[in-house]
Z-matrix of the N, CA and C atoms (Angstrom, degrees):
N
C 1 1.451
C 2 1.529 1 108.49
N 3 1.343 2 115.75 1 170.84
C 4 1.495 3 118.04 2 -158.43
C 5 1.336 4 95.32 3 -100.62
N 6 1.282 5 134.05 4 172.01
C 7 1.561 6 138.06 5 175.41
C 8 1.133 7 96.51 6 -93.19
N 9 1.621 8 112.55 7 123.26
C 10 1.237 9 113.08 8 176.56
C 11 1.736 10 121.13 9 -78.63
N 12 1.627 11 128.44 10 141.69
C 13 1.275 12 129.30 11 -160.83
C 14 1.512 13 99.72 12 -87.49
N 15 1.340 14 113.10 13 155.49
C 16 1.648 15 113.59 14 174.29
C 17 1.703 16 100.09 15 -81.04
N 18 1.198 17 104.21 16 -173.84
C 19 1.845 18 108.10 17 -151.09
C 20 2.055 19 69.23 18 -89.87
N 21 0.867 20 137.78 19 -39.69
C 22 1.642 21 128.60 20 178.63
C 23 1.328 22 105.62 21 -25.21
N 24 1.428 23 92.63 22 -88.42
C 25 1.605 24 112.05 23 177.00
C 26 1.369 25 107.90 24 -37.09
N 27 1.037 26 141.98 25 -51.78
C 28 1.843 27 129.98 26 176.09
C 29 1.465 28 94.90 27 -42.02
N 30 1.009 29 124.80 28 -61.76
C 31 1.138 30 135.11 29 -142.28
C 32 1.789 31 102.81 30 -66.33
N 33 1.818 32 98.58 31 -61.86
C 34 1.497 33 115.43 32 -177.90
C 35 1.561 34 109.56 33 -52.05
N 36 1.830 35 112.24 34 -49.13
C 37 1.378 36 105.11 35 179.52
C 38 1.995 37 125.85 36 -73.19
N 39 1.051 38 103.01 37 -29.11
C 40 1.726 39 88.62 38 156.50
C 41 1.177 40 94.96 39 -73.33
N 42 1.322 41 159.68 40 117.91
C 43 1.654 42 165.10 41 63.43
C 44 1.817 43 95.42 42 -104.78
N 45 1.046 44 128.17 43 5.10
C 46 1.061 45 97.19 44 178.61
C 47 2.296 46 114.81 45 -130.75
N 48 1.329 47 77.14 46 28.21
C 49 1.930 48 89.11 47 -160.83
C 50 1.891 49 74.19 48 -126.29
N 51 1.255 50 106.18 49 131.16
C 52 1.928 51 122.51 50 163.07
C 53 1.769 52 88.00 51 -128.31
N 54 1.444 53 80.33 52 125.91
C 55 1.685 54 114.99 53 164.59
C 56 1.151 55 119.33 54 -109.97
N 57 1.918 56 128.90 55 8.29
C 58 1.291 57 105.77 56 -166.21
C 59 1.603 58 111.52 57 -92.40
N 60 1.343 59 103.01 58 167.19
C 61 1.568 60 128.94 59 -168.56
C 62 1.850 61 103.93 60 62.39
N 63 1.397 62 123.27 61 22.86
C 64 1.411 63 117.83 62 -169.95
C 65 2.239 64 86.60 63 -113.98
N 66 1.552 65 83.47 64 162.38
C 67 1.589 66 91.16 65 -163.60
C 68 1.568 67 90.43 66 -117.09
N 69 1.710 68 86.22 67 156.87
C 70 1.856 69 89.18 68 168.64
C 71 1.078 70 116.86 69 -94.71
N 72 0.912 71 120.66 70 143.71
C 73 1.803 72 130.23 71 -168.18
C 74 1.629 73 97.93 72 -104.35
N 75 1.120 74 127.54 73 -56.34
C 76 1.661 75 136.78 74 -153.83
C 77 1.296 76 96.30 75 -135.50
N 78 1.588 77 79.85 76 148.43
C 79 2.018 78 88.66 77 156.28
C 80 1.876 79 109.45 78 -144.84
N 81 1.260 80 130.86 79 122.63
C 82 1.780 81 111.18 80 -138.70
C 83 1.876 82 74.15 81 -136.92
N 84 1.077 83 109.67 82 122.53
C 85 1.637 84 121.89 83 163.79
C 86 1.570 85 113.25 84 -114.51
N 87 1.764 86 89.48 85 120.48
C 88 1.573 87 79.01 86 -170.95
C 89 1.602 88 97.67 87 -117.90
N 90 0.882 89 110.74 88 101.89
C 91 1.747 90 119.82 89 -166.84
C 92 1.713 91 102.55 90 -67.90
N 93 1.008 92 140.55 91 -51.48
C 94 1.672 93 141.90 92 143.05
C 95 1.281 94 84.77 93 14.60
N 96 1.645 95 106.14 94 -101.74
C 97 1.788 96 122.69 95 -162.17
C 98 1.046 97 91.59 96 -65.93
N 99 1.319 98 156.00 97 -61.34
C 100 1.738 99 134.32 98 -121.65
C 101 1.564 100 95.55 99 83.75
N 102 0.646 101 114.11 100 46.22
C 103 1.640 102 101.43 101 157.67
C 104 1.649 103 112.63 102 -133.85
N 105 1.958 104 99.35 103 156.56
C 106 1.281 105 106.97 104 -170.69
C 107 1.799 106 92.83 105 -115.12
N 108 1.162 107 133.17 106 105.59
C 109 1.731 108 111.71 107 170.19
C 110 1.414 109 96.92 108 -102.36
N 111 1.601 110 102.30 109 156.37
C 112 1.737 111 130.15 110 -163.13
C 113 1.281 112 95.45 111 -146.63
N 114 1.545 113 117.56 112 89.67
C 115 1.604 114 136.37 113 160.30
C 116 1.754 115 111.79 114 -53.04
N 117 1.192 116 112.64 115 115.07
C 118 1.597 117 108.33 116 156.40
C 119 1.254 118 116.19 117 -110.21
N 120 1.464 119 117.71 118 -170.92
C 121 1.290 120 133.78 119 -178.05
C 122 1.723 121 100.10 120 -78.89
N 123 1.507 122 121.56 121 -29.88
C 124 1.351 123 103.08 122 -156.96
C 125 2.131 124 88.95 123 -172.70
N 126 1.099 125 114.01 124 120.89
C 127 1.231 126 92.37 125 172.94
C 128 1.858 127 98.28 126 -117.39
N 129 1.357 128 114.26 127 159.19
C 130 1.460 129 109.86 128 170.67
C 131 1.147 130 132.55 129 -140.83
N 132 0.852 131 149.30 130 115.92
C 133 2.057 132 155.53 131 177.90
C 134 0.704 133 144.51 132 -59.94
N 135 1.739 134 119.40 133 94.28
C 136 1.434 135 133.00 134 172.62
C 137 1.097 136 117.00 135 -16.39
N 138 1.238 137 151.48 136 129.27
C 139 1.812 138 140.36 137 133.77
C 140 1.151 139 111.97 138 -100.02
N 141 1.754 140 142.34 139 -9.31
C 142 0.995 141 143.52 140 -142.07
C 143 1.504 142 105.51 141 -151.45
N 144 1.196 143 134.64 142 169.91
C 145 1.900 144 120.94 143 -178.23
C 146 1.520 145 112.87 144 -71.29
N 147 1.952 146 101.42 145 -11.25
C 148 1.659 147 96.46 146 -177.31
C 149 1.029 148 86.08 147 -121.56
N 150 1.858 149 101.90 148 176.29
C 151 1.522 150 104.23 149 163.58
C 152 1.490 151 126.53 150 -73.44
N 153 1.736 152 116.79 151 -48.73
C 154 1.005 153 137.62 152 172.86
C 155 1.864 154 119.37 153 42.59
N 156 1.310 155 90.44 154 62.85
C 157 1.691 156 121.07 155 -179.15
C 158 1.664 157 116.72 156 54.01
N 159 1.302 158 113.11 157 9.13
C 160 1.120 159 123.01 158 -167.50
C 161 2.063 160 113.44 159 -42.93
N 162 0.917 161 116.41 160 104.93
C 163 1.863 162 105.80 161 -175.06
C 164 1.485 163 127.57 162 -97.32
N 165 1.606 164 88.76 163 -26.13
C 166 1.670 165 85.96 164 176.47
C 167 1.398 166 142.93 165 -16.39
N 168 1.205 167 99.80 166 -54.11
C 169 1.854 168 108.87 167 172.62
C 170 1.495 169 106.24 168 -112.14
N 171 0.796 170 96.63 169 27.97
C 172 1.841 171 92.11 170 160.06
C 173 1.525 172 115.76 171 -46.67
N 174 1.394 173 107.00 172 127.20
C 175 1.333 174 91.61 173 164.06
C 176 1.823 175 104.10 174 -135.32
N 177 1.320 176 102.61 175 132.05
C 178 1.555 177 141.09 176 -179.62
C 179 0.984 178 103.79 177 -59.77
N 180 1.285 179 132.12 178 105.98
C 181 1.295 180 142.06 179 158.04
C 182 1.629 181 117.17 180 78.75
N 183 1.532 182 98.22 181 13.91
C 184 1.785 183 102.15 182 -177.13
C 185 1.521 184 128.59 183 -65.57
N 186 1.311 185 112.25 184 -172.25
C 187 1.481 186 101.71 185 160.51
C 188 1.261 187 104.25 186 -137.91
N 189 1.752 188 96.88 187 172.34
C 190 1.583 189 119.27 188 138.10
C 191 0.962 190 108.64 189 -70.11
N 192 2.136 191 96.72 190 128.52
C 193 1.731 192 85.06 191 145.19
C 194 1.304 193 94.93 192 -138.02
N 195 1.350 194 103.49 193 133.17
C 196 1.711 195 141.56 194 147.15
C 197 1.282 196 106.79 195 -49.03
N 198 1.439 197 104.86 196 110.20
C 199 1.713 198 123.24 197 -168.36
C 200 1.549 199 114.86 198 -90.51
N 201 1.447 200 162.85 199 152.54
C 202 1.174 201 146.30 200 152.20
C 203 2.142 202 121.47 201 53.94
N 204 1.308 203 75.53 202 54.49
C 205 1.793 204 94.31 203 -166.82
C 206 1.758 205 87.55 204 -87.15
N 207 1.633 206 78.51 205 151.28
C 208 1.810 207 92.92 206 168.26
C 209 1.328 208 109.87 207 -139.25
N 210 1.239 209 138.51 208 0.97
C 211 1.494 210 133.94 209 127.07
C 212 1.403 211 115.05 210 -129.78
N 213 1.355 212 115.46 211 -170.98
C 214 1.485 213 133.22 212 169.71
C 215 1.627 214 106.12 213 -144.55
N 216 1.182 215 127.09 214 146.31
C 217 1.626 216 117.57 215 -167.00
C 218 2.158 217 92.24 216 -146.52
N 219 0.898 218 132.23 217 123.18
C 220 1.765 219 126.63 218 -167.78
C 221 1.852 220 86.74 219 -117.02
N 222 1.055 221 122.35 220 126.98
C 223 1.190 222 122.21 221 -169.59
C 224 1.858 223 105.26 222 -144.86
N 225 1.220 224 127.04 223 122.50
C 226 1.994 225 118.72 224 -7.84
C 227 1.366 226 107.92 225 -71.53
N 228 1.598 227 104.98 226 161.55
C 229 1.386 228 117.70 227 177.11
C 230 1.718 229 104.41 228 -58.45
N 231 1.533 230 98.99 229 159.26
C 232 1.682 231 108.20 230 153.30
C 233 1.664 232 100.27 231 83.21
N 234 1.524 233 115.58 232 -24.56
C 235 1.584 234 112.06 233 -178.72
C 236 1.736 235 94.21 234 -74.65
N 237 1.513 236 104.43 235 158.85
C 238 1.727 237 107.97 236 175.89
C 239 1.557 238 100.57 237 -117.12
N 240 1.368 239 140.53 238 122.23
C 241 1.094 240 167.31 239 -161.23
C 242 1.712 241 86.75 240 -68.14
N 243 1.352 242 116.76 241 92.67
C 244 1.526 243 85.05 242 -173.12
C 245 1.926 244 92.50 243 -144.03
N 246 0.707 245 137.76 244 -13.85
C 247 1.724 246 144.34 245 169.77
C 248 1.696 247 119.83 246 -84.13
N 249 1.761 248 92.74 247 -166.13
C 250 1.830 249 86.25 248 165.57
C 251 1.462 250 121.01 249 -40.25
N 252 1.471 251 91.31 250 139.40
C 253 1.698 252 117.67 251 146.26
C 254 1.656 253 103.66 252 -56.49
N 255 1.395 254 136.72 253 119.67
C 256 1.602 255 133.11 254 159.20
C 257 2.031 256 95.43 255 -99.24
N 258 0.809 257 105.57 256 -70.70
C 259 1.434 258 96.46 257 -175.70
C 260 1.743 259 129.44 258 -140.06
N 261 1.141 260 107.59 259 160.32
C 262 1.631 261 99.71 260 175.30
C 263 1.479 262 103.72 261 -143.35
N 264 1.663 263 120.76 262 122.73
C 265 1.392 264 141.26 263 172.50
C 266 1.414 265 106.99 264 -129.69
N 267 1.550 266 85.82 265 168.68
C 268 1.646 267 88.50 266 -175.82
C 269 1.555 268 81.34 267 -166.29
N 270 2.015 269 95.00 268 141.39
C 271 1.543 270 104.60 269 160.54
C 272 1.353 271 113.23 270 -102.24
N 273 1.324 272 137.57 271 -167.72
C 274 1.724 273 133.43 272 120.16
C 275 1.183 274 111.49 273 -67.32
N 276 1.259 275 96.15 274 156.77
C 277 1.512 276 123.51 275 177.46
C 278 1.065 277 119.27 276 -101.63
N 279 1.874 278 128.56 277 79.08
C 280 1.362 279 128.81 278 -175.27
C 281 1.531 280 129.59 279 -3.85
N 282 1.345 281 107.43 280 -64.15
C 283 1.571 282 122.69 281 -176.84
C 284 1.194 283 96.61 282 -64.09
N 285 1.017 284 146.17 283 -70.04
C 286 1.128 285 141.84 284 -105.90
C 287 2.192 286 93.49 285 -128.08
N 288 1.262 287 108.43 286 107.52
C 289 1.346 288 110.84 287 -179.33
C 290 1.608 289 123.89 288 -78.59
N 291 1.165 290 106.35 289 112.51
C 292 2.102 291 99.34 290 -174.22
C 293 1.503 292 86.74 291 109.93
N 294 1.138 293 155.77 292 10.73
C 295 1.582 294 137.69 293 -166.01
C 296 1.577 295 109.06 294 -147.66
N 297 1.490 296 95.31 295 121.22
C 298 1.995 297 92.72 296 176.76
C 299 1.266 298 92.73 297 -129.71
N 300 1.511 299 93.56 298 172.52
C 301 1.574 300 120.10 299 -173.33
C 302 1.550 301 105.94 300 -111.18
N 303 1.395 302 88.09 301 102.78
C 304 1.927 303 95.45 302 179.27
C 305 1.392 304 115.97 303 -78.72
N 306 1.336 305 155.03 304 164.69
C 307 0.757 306 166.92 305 -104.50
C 308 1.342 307 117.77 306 171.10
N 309 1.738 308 151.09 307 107.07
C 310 0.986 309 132.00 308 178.56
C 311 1.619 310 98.98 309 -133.09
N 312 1.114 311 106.05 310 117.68
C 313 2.103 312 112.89 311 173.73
C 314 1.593 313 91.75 312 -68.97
N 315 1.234 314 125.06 313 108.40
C 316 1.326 315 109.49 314 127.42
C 317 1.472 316 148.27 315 -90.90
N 318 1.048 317 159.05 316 -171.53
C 319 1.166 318 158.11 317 -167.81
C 320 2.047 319 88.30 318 -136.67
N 321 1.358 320 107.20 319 139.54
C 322 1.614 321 115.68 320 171.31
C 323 1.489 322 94.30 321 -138.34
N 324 0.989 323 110.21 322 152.31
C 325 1.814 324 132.10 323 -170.67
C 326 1.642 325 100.94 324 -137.90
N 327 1.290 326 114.10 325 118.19
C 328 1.755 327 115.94 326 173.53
C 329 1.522 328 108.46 327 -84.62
N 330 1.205 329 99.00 328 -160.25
C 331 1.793 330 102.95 329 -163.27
C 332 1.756 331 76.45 330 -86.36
N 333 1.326 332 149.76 331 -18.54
C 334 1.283 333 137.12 332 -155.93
C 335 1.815 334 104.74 333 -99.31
N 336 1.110 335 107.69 334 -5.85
C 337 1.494 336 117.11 335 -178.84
C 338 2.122 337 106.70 336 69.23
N 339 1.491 338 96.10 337 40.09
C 340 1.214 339 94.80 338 176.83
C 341 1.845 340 83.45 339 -115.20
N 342 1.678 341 98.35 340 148.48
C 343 1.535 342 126.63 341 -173.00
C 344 1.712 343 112.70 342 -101.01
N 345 1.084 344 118.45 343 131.55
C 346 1.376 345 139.37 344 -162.16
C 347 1.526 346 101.30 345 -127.31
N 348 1.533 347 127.85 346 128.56
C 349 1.594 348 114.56 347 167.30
C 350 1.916 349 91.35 348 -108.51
N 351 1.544 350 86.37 349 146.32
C 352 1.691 351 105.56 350 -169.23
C 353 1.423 352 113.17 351 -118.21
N 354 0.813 353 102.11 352 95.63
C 355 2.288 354 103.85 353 -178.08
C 356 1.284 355 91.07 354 -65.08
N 357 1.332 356 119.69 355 153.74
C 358 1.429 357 137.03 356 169.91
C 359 1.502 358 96.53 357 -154.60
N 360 1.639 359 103.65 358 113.59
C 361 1.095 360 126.75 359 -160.41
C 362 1.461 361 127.53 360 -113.54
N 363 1.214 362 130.73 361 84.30
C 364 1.580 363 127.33 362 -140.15
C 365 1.231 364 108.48 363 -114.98
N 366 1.276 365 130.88 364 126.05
C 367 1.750 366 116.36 365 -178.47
C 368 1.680 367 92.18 366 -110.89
N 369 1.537 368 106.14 367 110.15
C 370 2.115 369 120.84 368 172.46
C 371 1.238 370 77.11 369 -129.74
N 372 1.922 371 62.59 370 162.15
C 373 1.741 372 92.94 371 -175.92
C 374 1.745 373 93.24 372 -105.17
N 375 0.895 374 122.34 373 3.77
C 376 2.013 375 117.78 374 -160.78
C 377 2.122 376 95.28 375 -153.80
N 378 1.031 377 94.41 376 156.07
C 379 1.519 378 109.47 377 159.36
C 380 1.829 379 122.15 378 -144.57
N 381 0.960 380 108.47 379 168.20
C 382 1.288 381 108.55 380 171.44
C 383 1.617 382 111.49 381 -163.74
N 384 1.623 383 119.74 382 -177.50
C 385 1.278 384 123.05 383 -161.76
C 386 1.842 385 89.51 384 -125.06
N 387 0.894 386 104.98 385 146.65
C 388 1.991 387 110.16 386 -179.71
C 389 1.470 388 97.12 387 -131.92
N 390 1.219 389 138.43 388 143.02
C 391 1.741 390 144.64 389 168.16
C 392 1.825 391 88.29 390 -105.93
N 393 1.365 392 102.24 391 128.39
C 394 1.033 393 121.28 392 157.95
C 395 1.311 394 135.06 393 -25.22
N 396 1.521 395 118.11 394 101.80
C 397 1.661 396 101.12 395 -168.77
C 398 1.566 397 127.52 396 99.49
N 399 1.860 398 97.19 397 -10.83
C 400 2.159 399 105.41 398 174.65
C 401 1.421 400 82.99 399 -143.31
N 402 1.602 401 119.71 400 66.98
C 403 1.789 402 117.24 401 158.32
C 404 1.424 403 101.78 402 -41.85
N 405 2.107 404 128.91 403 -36.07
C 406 1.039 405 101.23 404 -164.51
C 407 1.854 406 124.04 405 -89.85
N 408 1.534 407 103.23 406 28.60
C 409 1.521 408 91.26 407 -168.80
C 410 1.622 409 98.59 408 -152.87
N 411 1.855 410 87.61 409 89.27
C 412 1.659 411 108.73 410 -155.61
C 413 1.791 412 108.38 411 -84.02
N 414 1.052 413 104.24 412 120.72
C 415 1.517 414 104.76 413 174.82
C 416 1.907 415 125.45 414 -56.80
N 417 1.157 416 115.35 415 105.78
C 418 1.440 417 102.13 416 -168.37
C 419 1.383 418 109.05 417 -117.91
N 420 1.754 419 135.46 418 11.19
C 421 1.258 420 137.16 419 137.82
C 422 0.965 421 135.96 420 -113.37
């Protein structure tokens, strides 16, 4: 099992992953584990307060994965999460100690080229970063 992150670290490690202008490719629920993974085109890593093209750890086609989830909610129904990344936040979840509610804007595009924004709404207690192709050697700072 993975080491689970304190509600900090949720917090600290989204500030340090920029997704913008990158698309979602996948969205993979694996109810087994509790996990939510969210494939993009390209994810990339802060070291600094900006991004400022930084590539080093790029990783190509990786994901999120949303660790120890107890729902997933895609809002509105029937849209497919399938374009830009617009944003990713997350609060805590009062009740519930160690657990926030992430937030992912997607953008969905139909076969008509009309645009849909898609919340994908995940309450984990952990996240991490995966490179495409080594599920077993999960990025957790």
């Amino acid at each position: 099992m993975f080491k689970k992150q304190s509600k900090m670290a949720l917090l600290e490690f989204l500030k340090t992953i920029y997704v913008g202008d990158r698309g979602c490719k996948s969205l993979i629920i694996d109810t087994w584990n509790r996990e939510v993974k969210i494939q993009l085109t390209c994810i990339s890593r802060v070291r600094s307060k900006a991004w400022d093209y930084y590539d080093a750890e790029d990783l190509p086609n990786g994901f999120i994965v949303f660790e120890d989830v107890n729902s997933i909610v895609i809002n509105p129904p029937g849209a497919m999460p399938n374009d830009t990344i617009n944003d990713i936040r997350t609060e805590a979840i009062p009740d519930r100690p160690g657990k926030y509610l992430v937030i992912v804007n997607v953008d969905s595009i139909n076969e008509y080229g009309i645009r849909t924004e898609v919340d994908i709404q995940i309450s984990a207690g952990s996240m991490a970063l995966e490179a495409y192709g080594a599920a077993a050697k999960r990025i957790t700072q």
